[in-house]
C-alpha positions in Angstrom: -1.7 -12.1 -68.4 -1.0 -8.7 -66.6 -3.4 -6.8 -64.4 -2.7 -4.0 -61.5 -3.9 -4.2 -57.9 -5.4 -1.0 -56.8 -5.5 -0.8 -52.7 -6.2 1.7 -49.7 -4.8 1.3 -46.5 -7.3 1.8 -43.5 -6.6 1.4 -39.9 -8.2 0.6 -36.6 -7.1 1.0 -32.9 -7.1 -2.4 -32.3 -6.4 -3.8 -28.4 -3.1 -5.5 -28.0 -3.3 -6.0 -24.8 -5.8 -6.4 -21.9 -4.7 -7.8 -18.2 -4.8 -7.2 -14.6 -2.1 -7.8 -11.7 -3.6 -7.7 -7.9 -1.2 -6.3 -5.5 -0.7 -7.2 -1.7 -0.9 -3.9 1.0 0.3 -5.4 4.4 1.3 -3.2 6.9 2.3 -2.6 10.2 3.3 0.8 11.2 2.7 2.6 13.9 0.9 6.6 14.1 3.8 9.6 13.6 4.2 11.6 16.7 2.0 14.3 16.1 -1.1 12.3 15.7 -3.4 11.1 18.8 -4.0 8.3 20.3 -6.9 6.2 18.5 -10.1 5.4 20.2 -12.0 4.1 17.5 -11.2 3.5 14.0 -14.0 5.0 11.5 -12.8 4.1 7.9 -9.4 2.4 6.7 -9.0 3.1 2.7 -6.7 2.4 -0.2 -6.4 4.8 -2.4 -4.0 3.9 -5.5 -3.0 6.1 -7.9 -0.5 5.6 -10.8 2.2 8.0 -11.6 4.1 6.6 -14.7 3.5 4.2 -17.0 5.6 3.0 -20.7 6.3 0.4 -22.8 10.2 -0.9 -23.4 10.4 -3.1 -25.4 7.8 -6.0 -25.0 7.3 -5.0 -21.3 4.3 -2.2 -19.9 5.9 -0.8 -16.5 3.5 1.1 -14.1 4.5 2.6 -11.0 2.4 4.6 -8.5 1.4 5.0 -4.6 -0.9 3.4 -2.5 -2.2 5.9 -0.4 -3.6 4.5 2.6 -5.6 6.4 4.7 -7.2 6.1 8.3 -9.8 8.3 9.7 -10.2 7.9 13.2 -11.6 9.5 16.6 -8.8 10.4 18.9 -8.5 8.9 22.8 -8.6 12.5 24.6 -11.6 14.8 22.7 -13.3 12.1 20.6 -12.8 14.2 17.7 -12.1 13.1 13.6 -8.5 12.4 12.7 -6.9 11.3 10.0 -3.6 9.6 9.3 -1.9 8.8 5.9 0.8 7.0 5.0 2.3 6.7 1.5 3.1 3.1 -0.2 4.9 2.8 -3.3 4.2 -0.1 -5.9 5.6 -1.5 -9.4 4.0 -3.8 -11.8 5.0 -5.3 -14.9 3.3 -6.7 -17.8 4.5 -8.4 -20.8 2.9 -7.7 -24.2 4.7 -10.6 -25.9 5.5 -8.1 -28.8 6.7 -4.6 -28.9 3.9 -2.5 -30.0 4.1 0.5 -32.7 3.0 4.2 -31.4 0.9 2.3 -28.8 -1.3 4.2 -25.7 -1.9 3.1 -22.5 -4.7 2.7 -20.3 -5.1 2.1 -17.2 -7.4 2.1 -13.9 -7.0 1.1 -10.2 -10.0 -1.5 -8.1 -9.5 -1.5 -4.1 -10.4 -5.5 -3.8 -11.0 -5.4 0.0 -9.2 -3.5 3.4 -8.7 -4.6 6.8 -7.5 -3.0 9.5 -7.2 -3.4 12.9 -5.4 -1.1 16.0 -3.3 -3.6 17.8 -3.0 -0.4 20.5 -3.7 3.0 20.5 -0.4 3.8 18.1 -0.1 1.0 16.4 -1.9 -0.9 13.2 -2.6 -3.9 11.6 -3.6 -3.3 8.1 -3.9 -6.2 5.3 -5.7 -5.5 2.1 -4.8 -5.7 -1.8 -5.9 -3.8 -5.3 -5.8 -4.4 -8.9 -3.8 -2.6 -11.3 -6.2 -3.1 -14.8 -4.4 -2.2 -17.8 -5.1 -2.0 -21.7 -3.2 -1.3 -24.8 -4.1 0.1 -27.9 -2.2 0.6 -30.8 -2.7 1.4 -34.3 -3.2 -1.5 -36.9 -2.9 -0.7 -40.8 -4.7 -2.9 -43.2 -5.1 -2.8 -46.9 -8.7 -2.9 -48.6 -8.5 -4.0 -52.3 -10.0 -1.6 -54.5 -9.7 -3.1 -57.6 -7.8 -5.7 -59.9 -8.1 -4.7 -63.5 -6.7 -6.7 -66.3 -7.6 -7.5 -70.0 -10.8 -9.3 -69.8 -11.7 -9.0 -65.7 -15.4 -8.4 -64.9 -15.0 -6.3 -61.0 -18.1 -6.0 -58.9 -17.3 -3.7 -56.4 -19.6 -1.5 -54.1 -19.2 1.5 -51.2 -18.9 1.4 -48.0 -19.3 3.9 -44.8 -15.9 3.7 -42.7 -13.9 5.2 -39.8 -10.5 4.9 -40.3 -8.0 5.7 -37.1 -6.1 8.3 -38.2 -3.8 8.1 -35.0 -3.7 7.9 -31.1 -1.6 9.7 -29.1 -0.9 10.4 -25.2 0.1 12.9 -23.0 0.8 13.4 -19.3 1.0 16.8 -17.8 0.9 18.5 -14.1 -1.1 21.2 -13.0 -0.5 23.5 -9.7 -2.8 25.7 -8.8 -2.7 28.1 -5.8 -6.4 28.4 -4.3 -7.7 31.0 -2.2 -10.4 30.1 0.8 -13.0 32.4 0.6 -13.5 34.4 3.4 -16.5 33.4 4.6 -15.7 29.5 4.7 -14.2 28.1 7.8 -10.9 27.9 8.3 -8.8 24.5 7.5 -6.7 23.5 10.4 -6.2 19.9 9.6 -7.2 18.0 6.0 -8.7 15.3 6.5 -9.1 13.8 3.1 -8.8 15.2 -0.7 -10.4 13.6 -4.1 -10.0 14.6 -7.6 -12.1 13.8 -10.2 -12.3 14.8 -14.0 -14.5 15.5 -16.8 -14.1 16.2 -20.7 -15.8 19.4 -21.3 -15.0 19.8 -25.1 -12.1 19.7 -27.7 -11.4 20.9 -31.0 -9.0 19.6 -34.2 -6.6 21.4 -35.8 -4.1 20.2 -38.0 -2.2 17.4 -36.0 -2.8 18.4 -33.1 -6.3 18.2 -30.2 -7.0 21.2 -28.3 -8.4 19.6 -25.1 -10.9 21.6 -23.0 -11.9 19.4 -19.2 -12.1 20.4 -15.6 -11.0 18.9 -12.9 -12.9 19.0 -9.3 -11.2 19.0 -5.9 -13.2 18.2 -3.0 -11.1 18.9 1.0 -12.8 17.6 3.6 -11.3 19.3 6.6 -11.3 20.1 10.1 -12.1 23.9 10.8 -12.1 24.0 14.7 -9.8 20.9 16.4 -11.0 21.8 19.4 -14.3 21.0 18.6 -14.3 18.8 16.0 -16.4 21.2 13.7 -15.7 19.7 9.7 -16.3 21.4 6.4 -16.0 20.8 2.7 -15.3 22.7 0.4 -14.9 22.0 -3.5 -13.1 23.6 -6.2 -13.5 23.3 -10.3 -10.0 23.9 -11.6 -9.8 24.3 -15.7 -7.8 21.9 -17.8 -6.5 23.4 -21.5 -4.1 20.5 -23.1 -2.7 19.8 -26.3 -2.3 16.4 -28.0 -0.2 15.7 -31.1 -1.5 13.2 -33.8 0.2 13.3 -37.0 -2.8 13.4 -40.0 -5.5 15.0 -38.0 -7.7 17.5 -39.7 -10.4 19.8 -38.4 -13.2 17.4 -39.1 -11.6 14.5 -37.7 -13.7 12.6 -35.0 -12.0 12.1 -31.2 -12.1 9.7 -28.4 -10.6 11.3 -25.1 -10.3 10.0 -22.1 -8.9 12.7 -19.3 -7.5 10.4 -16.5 -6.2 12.1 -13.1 -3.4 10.2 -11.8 -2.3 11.6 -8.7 -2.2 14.8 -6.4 -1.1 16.5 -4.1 -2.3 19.5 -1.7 -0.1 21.3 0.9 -2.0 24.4 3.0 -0.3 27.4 3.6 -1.3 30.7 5.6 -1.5 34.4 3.5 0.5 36.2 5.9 -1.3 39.8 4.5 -4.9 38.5 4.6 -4.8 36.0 7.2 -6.4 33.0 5.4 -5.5 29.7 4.1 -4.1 29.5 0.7 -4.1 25.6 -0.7 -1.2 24.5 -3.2 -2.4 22.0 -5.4 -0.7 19.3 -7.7 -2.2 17.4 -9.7 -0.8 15.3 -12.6 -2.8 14.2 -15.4 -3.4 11.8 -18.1 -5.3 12.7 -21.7 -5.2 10.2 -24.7 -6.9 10.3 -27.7 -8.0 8.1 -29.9 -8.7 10.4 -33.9 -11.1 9.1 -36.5 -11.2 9.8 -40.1 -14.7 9.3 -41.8 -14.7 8.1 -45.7 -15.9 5.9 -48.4 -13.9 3.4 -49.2 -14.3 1.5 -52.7 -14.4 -2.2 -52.3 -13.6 -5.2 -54.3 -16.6 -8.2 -53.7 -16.3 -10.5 -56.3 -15.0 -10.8 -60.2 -14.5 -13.2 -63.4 -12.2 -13.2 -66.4 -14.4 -13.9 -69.6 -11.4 -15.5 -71.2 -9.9 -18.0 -68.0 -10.3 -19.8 -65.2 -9.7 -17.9 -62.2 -9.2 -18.6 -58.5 -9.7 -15.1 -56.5 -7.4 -14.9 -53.2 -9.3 -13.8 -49.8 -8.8 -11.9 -46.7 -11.0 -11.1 -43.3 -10.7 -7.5 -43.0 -12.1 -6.1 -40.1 -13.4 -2.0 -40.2 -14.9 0.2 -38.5 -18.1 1.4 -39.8 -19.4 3.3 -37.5 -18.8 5.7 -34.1 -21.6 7.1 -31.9 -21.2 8.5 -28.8 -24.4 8.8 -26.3 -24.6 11.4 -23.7 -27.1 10.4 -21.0 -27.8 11.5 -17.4 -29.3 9.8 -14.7 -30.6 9.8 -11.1 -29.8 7.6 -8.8 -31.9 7.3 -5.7 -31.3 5.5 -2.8 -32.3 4.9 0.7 -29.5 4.2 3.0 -30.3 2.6 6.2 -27.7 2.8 8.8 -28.1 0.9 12.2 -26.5 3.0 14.3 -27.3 5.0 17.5 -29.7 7.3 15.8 -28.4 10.3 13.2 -28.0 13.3 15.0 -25.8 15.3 12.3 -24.9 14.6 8.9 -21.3 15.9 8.4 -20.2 14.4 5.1 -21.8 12.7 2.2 -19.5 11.1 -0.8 -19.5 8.9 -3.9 -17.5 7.0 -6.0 -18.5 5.1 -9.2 -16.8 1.7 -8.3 -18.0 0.2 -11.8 -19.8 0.4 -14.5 -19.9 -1.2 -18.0 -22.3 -1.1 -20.8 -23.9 -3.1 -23.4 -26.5 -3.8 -25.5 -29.4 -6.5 -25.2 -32.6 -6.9 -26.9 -33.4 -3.3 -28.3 -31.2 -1.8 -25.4 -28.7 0.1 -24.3 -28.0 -1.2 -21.2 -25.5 0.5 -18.1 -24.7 -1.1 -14.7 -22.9 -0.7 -12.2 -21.8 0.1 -8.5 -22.0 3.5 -6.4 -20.2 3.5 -2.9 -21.6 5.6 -0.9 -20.2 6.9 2.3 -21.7 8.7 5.2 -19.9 10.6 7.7 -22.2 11.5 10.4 -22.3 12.2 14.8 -24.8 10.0 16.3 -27.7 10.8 19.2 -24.4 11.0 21.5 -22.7 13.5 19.5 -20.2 10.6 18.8 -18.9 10.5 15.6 -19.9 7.2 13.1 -19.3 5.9 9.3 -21.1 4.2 7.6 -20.8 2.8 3.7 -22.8 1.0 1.4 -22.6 -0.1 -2.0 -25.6 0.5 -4.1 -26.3 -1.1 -7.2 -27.4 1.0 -10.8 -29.0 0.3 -13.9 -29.7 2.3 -16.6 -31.7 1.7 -19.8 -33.0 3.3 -23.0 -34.0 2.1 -26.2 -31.2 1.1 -29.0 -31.4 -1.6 -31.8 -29.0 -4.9 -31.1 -26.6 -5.6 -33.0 -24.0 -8.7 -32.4 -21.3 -6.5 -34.5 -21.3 -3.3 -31.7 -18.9 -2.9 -28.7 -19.5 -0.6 -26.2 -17.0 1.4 -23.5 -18.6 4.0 -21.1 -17.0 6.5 -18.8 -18.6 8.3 -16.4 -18.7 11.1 -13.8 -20.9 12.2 -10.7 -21.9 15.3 -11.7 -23.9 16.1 -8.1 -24.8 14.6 -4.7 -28.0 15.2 -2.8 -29.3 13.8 0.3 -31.6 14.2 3.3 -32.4 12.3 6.7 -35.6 10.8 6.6 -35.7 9.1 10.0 -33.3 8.5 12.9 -31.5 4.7 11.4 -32.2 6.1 7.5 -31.3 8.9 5.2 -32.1 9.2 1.1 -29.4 9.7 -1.6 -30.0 11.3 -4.7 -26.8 11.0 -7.4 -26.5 12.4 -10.3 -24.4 10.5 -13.1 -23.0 11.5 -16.1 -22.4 9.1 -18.7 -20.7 9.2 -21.9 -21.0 5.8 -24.3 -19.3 5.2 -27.3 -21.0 2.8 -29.6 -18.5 1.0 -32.3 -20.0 -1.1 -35.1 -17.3 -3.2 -36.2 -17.8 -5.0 -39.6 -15.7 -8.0 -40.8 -15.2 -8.1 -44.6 -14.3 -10.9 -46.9 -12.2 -8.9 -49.6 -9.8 -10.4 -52.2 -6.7 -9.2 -51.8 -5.5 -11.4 -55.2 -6.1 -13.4 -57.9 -4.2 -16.4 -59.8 -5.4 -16.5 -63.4 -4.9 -20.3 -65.1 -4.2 -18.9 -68.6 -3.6 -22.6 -70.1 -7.4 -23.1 -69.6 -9.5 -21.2 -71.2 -13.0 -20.6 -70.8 -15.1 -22.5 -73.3 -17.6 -20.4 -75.3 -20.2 -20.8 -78.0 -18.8 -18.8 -81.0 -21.5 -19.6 -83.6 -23.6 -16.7 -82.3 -23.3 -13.0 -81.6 -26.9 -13.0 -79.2 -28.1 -16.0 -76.9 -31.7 -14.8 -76.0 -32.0 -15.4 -72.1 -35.5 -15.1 -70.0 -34.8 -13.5 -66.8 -36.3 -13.6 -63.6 -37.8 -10.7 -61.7 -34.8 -9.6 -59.2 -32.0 -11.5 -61.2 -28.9 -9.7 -60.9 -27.2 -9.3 -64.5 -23.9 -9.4 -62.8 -24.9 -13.3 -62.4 -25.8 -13.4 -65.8 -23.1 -11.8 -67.5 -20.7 -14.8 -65.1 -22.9 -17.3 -66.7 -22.4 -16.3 -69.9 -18.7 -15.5 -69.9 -19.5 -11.4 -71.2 -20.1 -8.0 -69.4 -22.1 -6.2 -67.4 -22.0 -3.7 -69.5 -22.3 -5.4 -72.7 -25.5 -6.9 -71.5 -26.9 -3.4 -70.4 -26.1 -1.8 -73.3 -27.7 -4.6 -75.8 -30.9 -4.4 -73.7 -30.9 -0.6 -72.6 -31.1 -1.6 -69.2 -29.8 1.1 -66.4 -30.2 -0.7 -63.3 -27.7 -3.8 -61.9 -31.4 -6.0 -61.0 -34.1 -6.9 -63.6 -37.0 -5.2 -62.6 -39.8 -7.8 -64.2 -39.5 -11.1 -65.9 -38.6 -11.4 -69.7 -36.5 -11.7 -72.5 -33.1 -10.4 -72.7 -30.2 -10.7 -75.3 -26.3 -11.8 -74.5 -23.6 -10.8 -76.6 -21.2 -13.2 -76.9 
């Protein structure tokens, strides 16, 4: 017996990869010449930053810097200083496989510092961070539409999909040249810099994303050394960056991610105007993840009226549907910090350590962590820092489901805050989060059939109608199987329109 397959490939960006590697920072270097002597450490950080990362073969290679940077008050004026000093690092990961037009992504955890000044040039530092990476690459799948042959009763039904379409990946490097307005203080020493990004919109054109984000700069800096005056000052610098994807259209659906790898930022003086002119670097990261919603026809069950036949089946996993959930919150904290009483506030920062999101009993659920640090001068006009880790939760109503996964980025957007006694100051944060909600359906489809031609059906041939009494909300498709006939035979006989019987009663069956 001959029959046809009819299929339709659909694909999902499936995770091929998912791991973490920690990595050691011990060091034991002394200050360069043209920094003080220490008096008192303040803060000791790692910040690591990736500046590569590609796949050869079955192997993901990631290289990057540590940056590690101390902020201290010097011996003679008890003023702020800072000190960096640049650490490079490799890891390697293998993916068992070599993956197909795969992305990569990856993020950075500081695990814990310690430092200590084993004299007033020279440090102790022992610490270690986590390299998390994860790899995503295109998987292709075939959905059976059909399988149509002489005699073949098909049930088949619709369903609501988003096929992946593509994913692609691009770094690029931005410089910028920023003028200091006039009226901000001068920068004679930088004492630390922080870039963060956010996606602000994009738009589809045929194979190709137009990406529209913004990156922020934030300089904390020193405007008068010989008084230890510090300022901040922050800059939004606009990102406009193109990604390829082969098969995108204008009403495709995106996933972005805008990822700042590293930076760099170098002062200079305008010889004309007298003020400082910063040089900024920055390299970036933007991947993209492109949808395609359709309806796919798909094949559930079928029958040969004629022969036995044993239908061949497959666990096809989609994705049926993408939402992505824009929320902001407000954090509010109350810091207290033991400390000799808080004269001046000089600096306030945040960083979104973690967070992760899921859903739990009718909610949409986000946690995480928020360090915040606080650079202040005590009742001695002595500089202090202090830093806290605050925990977040965030809630709002959203119907379970055991088939949805969830991934959340996230952004400060702003940072308030006010003293409200001597040992204790309040925080208010504002974060912006962006969820994506997948529903991921699994579905049993046959993918094949083996039809047993030497045994045939057997079949009462001595009448052309067998009366039948249905039941309310029997489906004829089950009938017509019983019977060894068709749907549509059956429908037509009994000028019936709709797959269920809508009330109890007698039906004929042409046989």
């Amino acid at each position: 017996m001959d029959y046809s397959i009819k299929k339709e490939p659909v694909c999902i960006a499936q995770t091929i990869f998912d791991g973490t590697k920690e990595q050691p920072v011990d060091l034991d270097f002394n200050l360069p010449d043209y920094c003080p002597d220490i008096a008192r450490i303040l803060k000791c950080q790692i910040y690591p930053s990736i500046s590569s990362k590609s796949i050869s073969g079955d192997m993901l290679n990631i290289e990057g810097n540590a940056n590690i940077l101390l902020i201290y008050l010097d011996e003679e004026k008890m003023s702020i200083r800072s000190c960096e000093h640049l650490s490079p690092f490799s890891v390697s990961f293998n993916l068992k496989a070599t993956p197909q037009d795969a992305i990569v992504f990856t993020s950075t955890k500081v695990e814990y510092v310690n430092c200590r000044a084993v004299n007033s040039r020279r440090l102790d530092i022992h610490g270690a961070f986590s390299v998390l990476a994860k790899v995503k690459a295109k998987k292709e799948q075939d959905i059976v539409n059909s399988i149509s042959g002489e005699g073949i009763e098909q049930k088949k039904s619709d369903i609501n999909i988003f096929s992946t379409i593509g994913l692609g990946q691009q770094q690029f490097t931005i410089n910028e040249e920023i003028s200091k307005s006039k009226k901000q203080p001068d920068i004679e020493l930088i004492l630390k810099t922080e870039v963060t990004t956010s996606l602000v919109d994009y738009k589809t054109i045929d194979n190709k994303i137009i990406i529209n984000a913004q990156a922020t700069l934030k300089i904390l800096y020193i405007s008068d050394i010989e008084y230890g005056s510090i300022d901040s000052m922050e800059y939004d610098i606009p990102i406009s960056q193109i990604v390829d994807i082969d098969g995108i259209t204008d009403d495709c659906m995106c996933d972005i991610n805008i990822e700042a790898l590293g930076h760099d930022v170098q002062l200079r003086q305008d010889e004309q105007d007298g003020i400082n002119i910063i040089e900024f670097e920055g390299k970036f990261m933007a991947s993209a993840i492109a949808y395609e919603e359709k309806t796919v026809e798909t094949l559930n069950d079928l029958y040969s009226i004629d022969y036995e036949i044993e239908p061949k089946y497959e666990n096809i996993k989609i994705l049926s549907e993408i939402e992505n959930i824009k929320n902001s919150y407000e954090n509010k904290s109350i810091l207290d910090i033991f400390n000799n009483g808080i004269n001046e506030v000089i600096d306030v920062s945040c960083e979104i350590n973690s967070i992760n999101s899921y859903i739990e009993e009718d909610k949409l659920t986000s946690v995480g962590k928020l360090n915040i640090c606080v650079l202040a001068k005590d009742d001695e006009e002595i500089p202090f820092y202090s830093e806290r880790v605050v925990d977040f939760e965030y809630q709002q109503e959203y119907p379970s489901d055991e088939n949805v996964t969830c991934s959340v980025k996230a952004f400060i957007k702003s940072l308030d805050w006010k003293v409200i006694s001597k040992s204790s100051m309040e925080v208010t944060v504002d974060i912006q989060m962006d969820t994506i909600i997948n529903k991921v359906k699994n579905i049993k489809s046959i993918i094949d059939i083996y039809v047993d031609e030497e045994n045939m059906k057997e079949k009462n041939d001595d009448a052309v109608l067998t009366i039948y009494y249905a039941d309310e909300g029997e489906e004829i498709w089950d009938i017509a199987r019983k019977y060894c006939t068709s749907v549509e035979k059956i429908k037509t006989e009994n000028e019936i329109d709709e797959d269920i019987i809508s009330e109890r009663g007698m039906i004929f069956i042409p046989m």
